[in-house]
LOTOR-63151 format. One line per 4 residues: number of its first residue (from 1); their letters; for each residue x, y, z of C-alpha. Coordinates in steps of 0.1 Angstrom, whole numbers, plus 5000, padded with zeros to 4 digits. Example, Ala and Ser with C-alpha at 12.3 -4.5 7.8 and 13.67 -1.06 7.14 Angstrom:
// LOTOR-63151
1	AS	5123/4955/5078 ~ 5137/4989/5071
END
This chain:
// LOTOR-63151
1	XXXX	6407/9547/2848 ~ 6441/9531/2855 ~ 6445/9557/2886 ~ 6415/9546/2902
5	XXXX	6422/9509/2896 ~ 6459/9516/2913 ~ 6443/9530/2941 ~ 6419/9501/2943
9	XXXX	6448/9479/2944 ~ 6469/9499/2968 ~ 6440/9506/2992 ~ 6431/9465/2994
13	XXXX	6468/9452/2998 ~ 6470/9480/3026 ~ 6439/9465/3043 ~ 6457/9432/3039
17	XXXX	6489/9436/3053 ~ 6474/9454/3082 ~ 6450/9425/3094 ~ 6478/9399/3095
21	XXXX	6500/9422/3113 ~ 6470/9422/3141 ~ 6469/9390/3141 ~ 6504/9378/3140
25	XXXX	6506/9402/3173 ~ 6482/9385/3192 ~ 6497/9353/3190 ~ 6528/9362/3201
29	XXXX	6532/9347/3240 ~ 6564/9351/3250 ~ 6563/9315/3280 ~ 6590/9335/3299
33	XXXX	6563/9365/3305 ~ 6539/9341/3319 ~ 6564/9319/3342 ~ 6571/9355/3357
37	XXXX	6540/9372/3361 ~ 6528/9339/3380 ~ 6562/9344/3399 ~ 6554/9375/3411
41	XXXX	6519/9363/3423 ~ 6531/9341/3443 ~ 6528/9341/3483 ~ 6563/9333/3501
45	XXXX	6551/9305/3515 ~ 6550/9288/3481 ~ 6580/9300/3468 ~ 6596/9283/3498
49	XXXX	6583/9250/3480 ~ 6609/9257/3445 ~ 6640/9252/3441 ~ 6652/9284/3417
53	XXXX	6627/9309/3402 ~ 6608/9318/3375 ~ 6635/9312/3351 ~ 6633/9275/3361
57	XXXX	6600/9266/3355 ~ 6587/9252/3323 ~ 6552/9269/3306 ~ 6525/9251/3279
61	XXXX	6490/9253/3272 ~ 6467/9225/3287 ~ 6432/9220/3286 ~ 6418/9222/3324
65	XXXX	6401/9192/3335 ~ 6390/9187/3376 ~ 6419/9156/3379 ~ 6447/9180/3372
69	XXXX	6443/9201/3400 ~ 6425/9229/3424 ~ 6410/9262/3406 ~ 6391/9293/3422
73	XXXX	6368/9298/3391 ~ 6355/9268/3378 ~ 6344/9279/3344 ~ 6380/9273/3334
77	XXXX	6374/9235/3336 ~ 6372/9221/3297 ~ 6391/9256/3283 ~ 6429/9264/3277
81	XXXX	6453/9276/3301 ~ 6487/9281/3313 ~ 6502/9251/3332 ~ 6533/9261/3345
85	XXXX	6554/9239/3367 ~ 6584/9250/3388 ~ 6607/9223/3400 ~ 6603/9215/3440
89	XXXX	6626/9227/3465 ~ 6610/9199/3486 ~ 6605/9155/3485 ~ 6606/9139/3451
93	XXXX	6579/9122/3462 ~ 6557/9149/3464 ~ 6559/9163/3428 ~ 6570/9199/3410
97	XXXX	6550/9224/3421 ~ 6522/9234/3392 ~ 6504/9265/3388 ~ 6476/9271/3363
101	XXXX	6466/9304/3349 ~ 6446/9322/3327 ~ 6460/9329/3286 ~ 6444/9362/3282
105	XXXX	6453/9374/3315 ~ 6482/9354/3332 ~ 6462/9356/3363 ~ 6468/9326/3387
109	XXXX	6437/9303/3385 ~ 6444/9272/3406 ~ 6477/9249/3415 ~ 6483/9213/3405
113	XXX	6480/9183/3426 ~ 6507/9174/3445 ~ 6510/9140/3459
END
C-alpha cells in the first residue's frame, strides 16, 4: 500500500514541476530579441532615420490604441504589443522613431507617429 501511495506522490509532484517549467518558458522575452528582429525588418530607408542600432532602442509592452500610431492589421487596436523606439538620427522636433510589433511573433505591425 505505501508503494502505490509513493508512486502517487512521485507521479503528481512530477506533473507539477513540469507544468510550471512550461510556463515559466513562455514568459521569458528576452527585449533585446525583439529590438533586433524588428532591426532586421527594417527597410534602409528607415534605418537612415536612427542614430545607432538595435542595441539603442528601448522595448515595453503597450496596449495599441489608433492615437499612437499607423498599423497594417487593425485587429491589433485594444491588444498588447511591442512598442519599440529607436532614438532619431534626424530633428528633435520630429520625435524617436517607434515601431510596433506583434508579442507572439515580433512581426512589425505599424510605426509610431512622428511629429
Amino acid at each position: 500500500m505505501k508503494h502505490f501511495m509513493m508512486i502517487g506522490l512521485l507521479f503528481v509532484l512530477l506533473v507539477n514541476m513540469t507544468g510550471c517549467q512550461q510556463s515559466s518558458l513562455t514568459n521569458k522575452v528576452h527585449p533585446a530579441d525583439v529590438r533586433e528582429a524588428v532591426w532586421d525588418q527594417l527597410t534602409d530607408e528607415k534605418r537612415h532615420h536612427i542614430k545607432g542600432t538595435w542595441r539603442d532602442a528601448s522595448v515595453k509592452k503597450v496596449v495599441f490604441q489608433k492615437s499612437m500610431g499607423s498599423i497594417t492589421d487593425k485587429s491589433f487596436i485594444g491588444k498588447e504589443v511591442y512598442m519599440i523606439d529607436y532614438p532619431a538620427n534626424d530633428s528633435l522636433l520630429l520625435g524617436d522613431v517607434g515601431v510596433f510589433a506583434d508579442v507572439k511573433s515580433f512581426k512589425i505591425i505599424g510605426y509610431g507617429y512622428r511629429d
